[in-house]
C-alpha positions in Angstrom: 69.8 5.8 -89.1 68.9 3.2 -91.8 67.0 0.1 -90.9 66.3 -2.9 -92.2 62.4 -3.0 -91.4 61.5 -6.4 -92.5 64.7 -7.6 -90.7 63.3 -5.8 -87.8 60.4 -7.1 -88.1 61.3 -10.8 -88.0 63.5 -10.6 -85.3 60.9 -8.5 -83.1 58.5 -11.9 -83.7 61.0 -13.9 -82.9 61.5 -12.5 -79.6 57.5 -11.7 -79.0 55.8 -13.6 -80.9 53.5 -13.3 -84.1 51.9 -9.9 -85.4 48.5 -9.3 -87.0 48.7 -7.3 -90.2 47.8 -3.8 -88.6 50.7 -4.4 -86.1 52.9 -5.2 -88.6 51.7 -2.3 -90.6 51.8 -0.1 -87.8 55.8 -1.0 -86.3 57.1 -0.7 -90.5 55.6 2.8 -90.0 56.9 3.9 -86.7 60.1 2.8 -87.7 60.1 5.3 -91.3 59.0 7.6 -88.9 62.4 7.0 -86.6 64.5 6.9 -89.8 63.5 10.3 -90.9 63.6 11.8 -87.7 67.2 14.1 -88.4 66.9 14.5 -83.9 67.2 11.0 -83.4 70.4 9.9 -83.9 71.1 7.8 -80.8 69.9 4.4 -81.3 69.5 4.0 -77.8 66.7 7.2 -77.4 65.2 4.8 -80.5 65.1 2.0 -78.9 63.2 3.9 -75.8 61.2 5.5 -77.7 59.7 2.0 -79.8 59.9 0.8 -76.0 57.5 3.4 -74.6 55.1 3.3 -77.4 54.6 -0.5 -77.3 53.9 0.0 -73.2 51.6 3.0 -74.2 49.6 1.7 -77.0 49.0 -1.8 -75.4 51.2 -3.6 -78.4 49.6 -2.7 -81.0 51.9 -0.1 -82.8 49.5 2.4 -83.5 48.2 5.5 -82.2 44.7 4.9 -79.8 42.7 6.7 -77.5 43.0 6.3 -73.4 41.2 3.2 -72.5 37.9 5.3 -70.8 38.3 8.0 -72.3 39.8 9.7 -69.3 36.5 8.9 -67.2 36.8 10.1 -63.4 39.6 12.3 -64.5 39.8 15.9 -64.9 41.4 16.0 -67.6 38.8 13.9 -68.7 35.9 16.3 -68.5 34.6 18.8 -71.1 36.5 21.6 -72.2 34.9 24.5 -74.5 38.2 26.6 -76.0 38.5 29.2 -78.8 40.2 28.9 -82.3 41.7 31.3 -84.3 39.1 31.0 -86.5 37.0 32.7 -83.9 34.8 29.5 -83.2 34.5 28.0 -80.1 35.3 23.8 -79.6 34.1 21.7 -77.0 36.4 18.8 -76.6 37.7 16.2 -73.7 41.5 16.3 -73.3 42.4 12.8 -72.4 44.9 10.5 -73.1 45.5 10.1 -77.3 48.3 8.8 -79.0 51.5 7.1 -79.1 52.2 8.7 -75.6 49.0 9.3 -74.4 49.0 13.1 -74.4 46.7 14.7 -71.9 45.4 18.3 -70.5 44.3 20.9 -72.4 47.4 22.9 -71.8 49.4 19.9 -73.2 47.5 20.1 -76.3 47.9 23.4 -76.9 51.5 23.2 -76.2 52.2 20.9 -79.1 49.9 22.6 -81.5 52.5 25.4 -81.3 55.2 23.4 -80.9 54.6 21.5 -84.1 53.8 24.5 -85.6 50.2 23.5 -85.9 48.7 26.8 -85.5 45.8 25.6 -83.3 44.8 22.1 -84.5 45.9 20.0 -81.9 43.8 22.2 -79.6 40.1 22.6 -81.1 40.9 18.8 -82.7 42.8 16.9 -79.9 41.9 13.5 -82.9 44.0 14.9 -84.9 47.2 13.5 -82.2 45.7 9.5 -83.4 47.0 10.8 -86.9 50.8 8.8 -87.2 52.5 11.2 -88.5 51.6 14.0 -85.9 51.6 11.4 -82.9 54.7 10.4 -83.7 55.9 14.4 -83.6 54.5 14.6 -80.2 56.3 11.7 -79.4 60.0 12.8 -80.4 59.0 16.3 -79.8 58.3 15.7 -76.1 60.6 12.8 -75.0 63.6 14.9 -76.5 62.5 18.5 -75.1 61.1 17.3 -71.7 57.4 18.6 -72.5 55.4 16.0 -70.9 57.5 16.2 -66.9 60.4 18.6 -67.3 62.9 15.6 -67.7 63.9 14.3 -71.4 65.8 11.5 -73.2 69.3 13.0 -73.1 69.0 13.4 -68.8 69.3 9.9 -68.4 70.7 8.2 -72.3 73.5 10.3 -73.0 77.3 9.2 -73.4 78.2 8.8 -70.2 74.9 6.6 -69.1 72.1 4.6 -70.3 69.6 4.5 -67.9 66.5 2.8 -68.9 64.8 2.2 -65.6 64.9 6.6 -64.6 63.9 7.8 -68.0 61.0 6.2 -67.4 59.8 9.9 -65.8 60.4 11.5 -68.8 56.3 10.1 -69.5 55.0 9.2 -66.0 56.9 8.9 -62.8 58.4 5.0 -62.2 55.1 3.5 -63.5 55.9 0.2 -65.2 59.4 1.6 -65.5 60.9 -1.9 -64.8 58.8 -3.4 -67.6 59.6 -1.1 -70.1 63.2 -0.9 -69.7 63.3 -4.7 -70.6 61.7 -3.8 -73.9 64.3 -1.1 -74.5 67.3 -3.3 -73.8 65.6 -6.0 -76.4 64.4 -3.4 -78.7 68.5 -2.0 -79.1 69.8 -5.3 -79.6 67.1 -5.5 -82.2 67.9 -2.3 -83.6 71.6 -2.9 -84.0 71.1 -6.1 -86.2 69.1 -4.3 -88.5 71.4 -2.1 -89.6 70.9 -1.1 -93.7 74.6 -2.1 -95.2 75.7 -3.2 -98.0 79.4 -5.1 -98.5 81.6 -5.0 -95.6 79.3 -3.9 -92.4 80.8 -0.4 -91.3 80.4 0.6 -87.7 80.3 4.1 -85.9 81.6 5.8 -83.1 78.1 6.8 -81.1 77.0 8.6 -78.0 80.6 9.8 -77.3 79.9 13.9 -77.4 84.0 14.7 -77.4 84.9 11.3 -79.4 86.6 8.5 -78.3 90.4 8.2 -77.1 91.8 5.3 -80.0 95.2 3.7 -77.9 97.3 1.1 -78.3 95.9 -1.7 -77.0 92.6 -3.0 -75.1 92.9 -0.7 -71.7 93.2 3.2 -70.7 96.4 2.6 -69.5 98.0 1.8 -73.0 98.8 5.7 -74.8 96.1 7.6 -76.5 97.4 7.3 -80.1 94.5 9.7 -81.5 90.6 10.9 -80.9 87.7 9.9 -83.0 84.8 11.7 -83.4 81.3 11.1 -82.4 79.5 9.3 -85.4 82.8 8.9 -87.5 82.9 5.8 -89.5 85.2 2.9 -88.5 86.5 -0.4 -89.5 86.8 -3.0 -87.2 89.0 -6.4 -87.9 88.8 -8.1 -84.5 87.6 -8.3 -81.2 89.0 -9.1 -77.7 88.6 -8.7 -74.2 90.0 -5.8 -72.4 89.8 -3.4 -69.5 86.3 -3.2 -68.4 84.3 0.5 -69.3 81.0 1.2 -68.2 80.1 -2.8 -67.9 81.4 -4.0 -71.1 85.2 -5.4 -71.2 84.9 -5.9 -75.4 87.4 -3.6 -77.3 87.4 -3.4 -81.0 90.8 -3.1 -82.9 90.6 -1.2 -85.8 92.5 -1.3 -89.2 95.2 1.0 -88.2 95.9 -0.9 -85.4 94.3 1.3 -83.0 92.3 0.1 -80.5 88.4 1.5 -79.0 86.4 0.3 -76.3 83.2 -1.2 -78.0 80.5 0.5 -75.3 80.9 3.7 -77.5 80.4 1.1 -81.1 77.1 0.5 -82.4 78.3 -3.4 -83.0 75.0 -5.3 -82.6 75.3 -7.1 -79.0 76.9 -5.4 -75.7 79.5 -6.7 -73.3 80.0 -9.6 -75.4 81.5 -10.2 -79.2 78.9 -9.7 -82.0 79.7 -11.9 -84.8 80.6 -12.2 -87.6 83.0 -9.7 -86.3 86.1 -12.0 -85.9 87.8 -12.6 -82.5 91.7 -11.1 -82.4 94.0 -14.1 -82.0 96.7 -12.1 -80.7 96.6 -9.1 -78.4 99.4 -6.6 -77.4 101.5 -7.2 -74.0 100.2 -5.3 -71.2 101.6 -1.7 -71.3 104.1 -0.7 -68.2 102.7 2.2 -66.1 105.1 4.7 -65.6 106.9 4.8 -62.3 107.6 8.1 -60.4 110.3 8.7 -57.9 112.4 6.1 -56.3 110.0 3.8 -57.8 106.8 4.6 -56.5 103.6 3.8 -58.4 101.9 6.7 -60.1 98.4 6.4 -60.8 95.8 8.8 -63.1 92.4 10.3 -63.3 91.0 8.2 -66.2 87.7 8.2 -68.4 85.9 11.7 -66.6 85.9 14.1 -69.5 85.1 17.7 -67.0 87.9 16.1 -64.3 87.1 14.4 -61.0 85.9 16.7 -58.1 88.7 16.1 -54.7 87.0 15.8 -51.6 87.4 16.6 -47.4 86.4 12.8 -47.1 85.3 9.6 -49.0 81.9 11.0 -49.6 80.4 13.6 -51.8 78.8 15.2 -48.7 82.1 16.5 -48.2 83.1 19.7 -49.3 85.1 19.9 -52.8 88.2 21.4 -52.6 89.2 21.4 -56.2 88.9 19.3 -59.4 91.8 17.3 -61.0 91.6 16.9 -64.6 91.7 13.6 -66.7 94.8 12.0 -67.3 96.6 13.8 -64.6 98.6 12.0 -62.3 97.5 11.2 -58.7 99.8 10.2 -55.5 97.2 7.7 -53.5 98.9 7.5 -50.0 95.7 5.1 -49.1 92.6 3.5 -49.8 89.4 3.0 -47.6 85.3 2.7 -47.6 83.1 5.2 -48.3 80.3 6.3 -50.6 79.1 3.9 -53.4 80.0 5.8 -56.7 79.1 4.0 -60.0 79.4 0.4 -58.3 82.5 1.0 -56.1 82.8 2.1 -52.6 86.6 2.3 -52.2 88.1 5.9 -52.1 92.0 6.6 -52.8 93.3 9.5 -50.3 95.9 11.4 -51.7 99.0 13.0 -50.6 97.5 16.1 -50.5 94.9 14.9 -48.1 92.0 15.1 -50.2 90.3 12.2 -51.2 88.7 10.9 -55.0 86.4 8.2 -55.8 88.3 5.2 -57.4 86.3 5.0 -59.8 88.3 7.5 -62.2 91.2 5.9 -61.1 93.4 3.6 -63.0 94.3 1.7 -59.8 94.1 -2.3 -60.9 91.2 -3.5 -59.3 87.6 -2.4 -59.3 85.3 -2.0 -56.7 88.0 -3.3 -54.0 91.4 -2.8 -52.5 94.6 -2.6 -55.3 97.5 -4.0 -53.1 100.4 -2.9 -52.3 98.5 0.5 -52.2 97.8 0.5 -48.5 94.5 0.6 -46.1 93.9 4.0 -44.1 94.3 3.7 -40.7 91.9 6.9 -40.1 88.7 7.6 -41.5 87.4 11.2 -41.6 83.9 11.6 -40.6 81.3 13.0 -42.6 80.2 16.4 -41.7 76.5 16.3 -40.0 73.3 17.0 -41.7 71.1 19.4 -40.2 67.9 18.4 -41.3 65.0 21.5 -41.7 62.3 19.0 -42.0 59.2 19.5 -39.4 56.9 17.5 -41.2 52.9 18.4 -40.9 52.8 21.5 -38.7 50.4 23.7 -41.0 47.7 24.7 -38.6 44.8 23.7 -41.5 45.5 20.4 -41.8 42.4 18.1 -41.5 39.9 20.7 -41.8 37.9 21.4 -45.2 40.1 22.6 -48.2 39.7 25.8 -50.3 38.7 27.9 -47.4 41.0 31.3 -46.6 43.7 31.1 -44.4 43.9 34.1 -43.5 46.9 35.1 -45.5 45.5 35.0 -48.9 45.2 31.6 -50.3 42.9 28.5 -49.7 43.4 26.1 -46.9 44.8 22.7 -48.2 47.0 24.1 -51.4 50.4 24.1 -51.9 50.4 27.8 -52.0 49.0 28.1 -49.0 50.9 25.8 -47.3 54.7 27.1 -48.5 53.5 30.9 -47.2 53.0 29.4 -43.9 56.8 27.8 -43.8 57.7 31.5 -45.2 55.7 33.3 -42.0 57.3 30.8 -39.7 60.8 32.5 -40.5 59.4 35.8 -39.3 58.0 36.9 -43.0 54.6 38.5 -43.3 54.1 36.5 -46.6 50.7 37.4 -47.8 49.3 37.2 -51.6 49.6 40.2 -52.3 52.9 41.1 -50.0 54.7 44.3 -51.0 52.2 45.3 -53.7 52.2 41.6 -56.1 49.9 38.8 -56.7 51.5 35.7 -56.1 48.2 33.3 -56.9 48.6 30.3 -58.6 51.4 28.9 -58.5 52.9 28.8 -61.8 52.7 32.6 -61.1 55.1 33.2 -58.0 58.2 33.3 -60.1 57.4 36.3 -62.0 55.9 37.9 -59.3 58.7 37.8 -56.8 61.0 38.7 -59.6 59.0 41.8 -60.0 59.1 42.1 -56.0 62.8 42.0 -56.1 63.7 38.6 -55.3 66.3 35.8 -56.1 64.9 33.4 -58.5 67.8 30.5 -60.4 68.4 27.6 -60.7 70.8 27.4 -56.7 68.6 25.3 -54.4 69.1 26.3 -51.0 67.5 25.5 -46.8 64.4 27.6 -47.0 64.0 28.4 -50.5 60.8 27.8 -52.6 60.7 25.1 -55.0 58.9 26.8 -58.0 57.4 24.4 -60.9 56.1 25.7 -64.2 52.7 24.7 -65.4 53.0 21.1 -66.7 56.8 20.8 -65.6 57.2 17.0 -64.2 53.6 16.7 -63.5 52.5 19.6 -61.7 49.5 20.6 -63.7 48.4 23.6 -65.5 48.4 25.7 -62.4 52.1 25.0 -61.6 53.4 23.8 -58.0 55.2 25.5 -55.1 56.7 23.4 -52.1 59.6 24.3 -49.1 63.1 23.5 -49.6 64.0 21.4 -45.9 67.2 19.6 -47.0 69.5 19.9 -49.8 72.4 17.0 -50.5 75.9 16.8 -51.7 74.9 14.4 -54.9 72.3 17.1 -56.2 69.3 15.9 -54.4 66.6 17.8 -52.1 64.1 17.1 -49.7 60.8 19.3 -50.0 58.3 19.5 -48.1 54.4 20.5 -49.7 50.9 20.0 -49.7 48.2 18.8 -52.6 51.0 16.9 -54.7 50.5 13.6 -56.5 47.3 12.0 -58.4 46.1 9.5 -55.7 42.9 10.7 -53.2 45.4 10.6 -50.1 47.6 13.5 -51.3 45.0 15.6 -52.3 44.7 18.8 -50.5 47.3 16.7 -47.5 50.9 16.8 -46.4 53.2 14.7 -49.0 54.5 11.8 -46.3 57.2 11.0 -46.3 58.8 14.7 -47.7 59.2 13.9 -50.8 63.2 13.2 -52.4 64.1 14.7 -55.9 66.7 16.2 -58.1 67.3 19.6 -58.3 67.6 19.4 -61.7 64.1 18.9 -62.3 62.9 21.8 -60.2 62.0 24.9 -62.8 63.3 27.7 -60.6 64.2 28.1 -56.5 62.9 31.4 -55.3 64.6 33.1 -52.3 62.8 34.8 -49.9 64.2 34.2 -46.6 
């Protein structure tokens, strides 16, 4: 991407006020640094990422050290290490940076990483240089290094989600805060476009392209696909069918027209000048009829298909998936499950059921006369919850003491082999000949022992984390499976999880809710 830094610049003050010389000076470099960047394509992981470092480094657009120093932390306390020159390094790991990088494991992470042999490692001041804090930065928003989750989980081309990628640094702190900047920072970002002549524009953040029709709304024919980050010229704008919260569509010089929310025209969900406004726009296309005149409706804008349902709710069972642009038979709508902003489900005349969201039914987020109301409402199929909550027979009493099974009272190790011994398991450390220790090691251990280990979370499975996957240290995680949903989520239950006094070596109240997708590995013992 090409930008105009001075125009940047001067529209940044404008929004935030004045810059000293060294901010100045600082920004014009991180944004070099963006342009250069070949793995940054998407504007929008840009704009996060100048969003995250202003949060990070206080405003001031330049690499600096963790204010303290990492004091009271233990990541914060001397570390001696070993280069490959043979010598050894004593050095504090604390926060440095654009994204303040921390933990010794971290920094040798990145050193190989980067390819930087070992110098991150035996000189963490070496992450305060630009160009190599700004590696880390792209490096480990894009690849997930800093909590297992990265830039293209939550800014992809189906969603932009601001507030959640917050995690991909640290957890939901501030995550509010910065997702203002990141809004204000794209609309910065797409005014400062490098051009010259007539402004060209680009299909972007659309992985299989963009369906071009013939006129302003998905029910007008698909006259042709565009590619993701194909040129296009664009001679007017008008309003439209809504997609994904903008209504603006662009028509292009063949006559063609694209919804703008996959356009990198400067503003969204509204025109961006000095792109023209269309003074004409085409009649509204007829929707074919079907038999005897009866309305037949589609599957529109889900590029893998829409999953069919036992009931309006994805904690029904699916019973198949109906591709895009095939045509439905809705019998009824009703209430159920909020998906994407709408609650109302269409049953269909097979008796399965599909969120109208994906449906080209008129109205969103309520009822599309004539289509009528169901009289019946299937109910959702109970939840049997496995959560017990704080049973383990150590808690209270001092940590790090043997529990009599071969860890230390008050860790999470300990505390998952006592769910594991309450289903009948004689779950010990070194069970059936292994080591399970830290945690970080049970994956490989009960993979030598013969077990199950993927990715399939499951009632009674272990939640495995890596070392340094979404914040659970160098020494890994375990915790219990008690619960797992129909929209990907789980419940887990664990102990000695979080940073703040109360969770350490304690039960994590309330059990704590997450994605499954973030988990490294489920291992299945029981």
């Amino acid at each position: 991407m090409k930008i105009d830094h001075e125009k940047f610049i001067s529209l940044y003050k404008s929004q935030y006020g004045a810059l000293n010389s060294s901010q100045s000076s600082g920004l014009g470099t991180l944004l070099g640094f963006l342009e250069q960047d070949r793995d940054v394509s998407d504007l929008r992981w840009a704009a996060y990422m100048l969003a995250t470092v202003k949060h990070e480094c206080a405003n001031q657009w330049q690499p600096i050290e963790q204010y303290g120093k990492g004091q009271g932390m233990a990541y914060g306390n001397p570390v001696t290490v070993r280069g490959s020159d043979g010598k050894t390094y004593t050095n504090s790991y604390y926060g440095r940076g654009y994204v303040q990088l921390t933990w010794e494991a971290n920094y040798q992470n990145m050193s190989q990483n980067l390819n930087l042999d070992d110098q991150v490692l035996i000189h963490p001041e070496r992450a305060l240089e630009p160009s190599i804090a700004y590696r880390i930065l792209s490096f480990g928003m894009r690849n997930g290094s800093f909590t297992g989750v990265r830039l293209g989980d939550y800014i992809n081309g189906s969603k932009t989600d601001y507030y959640d990628a917050r995690q991909i640094v640290n957890g939901f702190d501030q995550a509010a805060l910065i997702q203002g900047y990141a809004e204000k920072l794209e609309a910065l970002l797409r005014q400062s476009f490098n051009g010259e002549g007539k402004q060209v524009y680009h299909i972007v953040n659309a992985e299989v392209g963009v369906q071009a029709r013939r006129g302003p709304g998905t029910n007008f024919p698909v006259v042709g696909t565009i590619a993701n980050n194909s040129p296009i010229e664009i001679v007017c704008q008008l309003h439209g069918e809504s997609i994904n919260g903008s209504d603006i569509w662009n028509k292009l010089a063949d006559g063609t027209y694209v919804t703008d929310f996959y356009c990198d025209t400067p503003n969204f969900a509204k025109f961006s000048p000095p792109i023209p406004v269309c003074k004409d726009a085409p009649p509204p296309d007829q929707t074919p009829k079907g038999d005897a005149g009866k309305q037949v409706y589609h599957v529109v804008n889900a590029e893998v298909g829409v999953q069919a349902r036992k009931g309006p709710d994805t904690n029904f069972p699916a019973v198949g998936t109906i591709a895009n642009n095939s045509p439905i038979e809705i019998v009824c709508q009703l209430h159920g499950e909020s998906i994407n902003g709408s609650d109302i489900w269409n049953k269909l005349a097979d008796g399965s059921y599909v969120t109208d969201f994906y449906c080209d039914t008129p109205n969103f987020a309520k009822f599309s006369p004539p289509i009528p109301v169901c009289k019946d409402v299937p109910q959702p199929p109970p939840i049997q919850p496995a959560i017990k909550g704080d049973d383990y027979p150590f808690r209270g009493s001092a940590p790090d003491q043997f529990d009599g099974w071969g860890f230390l009272t008050g860790e999470c190790t300990s505390f998952v082999a006592w769910r594991m011994r309450q289903h009948g398991i004689d779950f010990t450390n070194s069970m059936k000949g292994g080591l399970f220790g830290h945690g970080y090691m049970w994956a490989n251990n009960a993979r030598k022992l013969g077990y199950r280990v993927d990715n399939s979370p499951s009632v009674g499975a272990i939640v495995y984390y890596d070392q340094n996957a979404f914040w659970a240290g160098p020494l890994g995680h375990v915790a219990y499976v008690a619960q797992v949903n129909g929209d990907g989520s789980i419940v887990i239950e664990e102990y000695n999880w979080g940073l703040e006094e109360k969770d350490h070596y304690a039960y994590h109240h309330p059990p704590r809710l997450t994605d499954a997708a973030h988990v490294s590995a489920f291992i299945h013992i029981v």
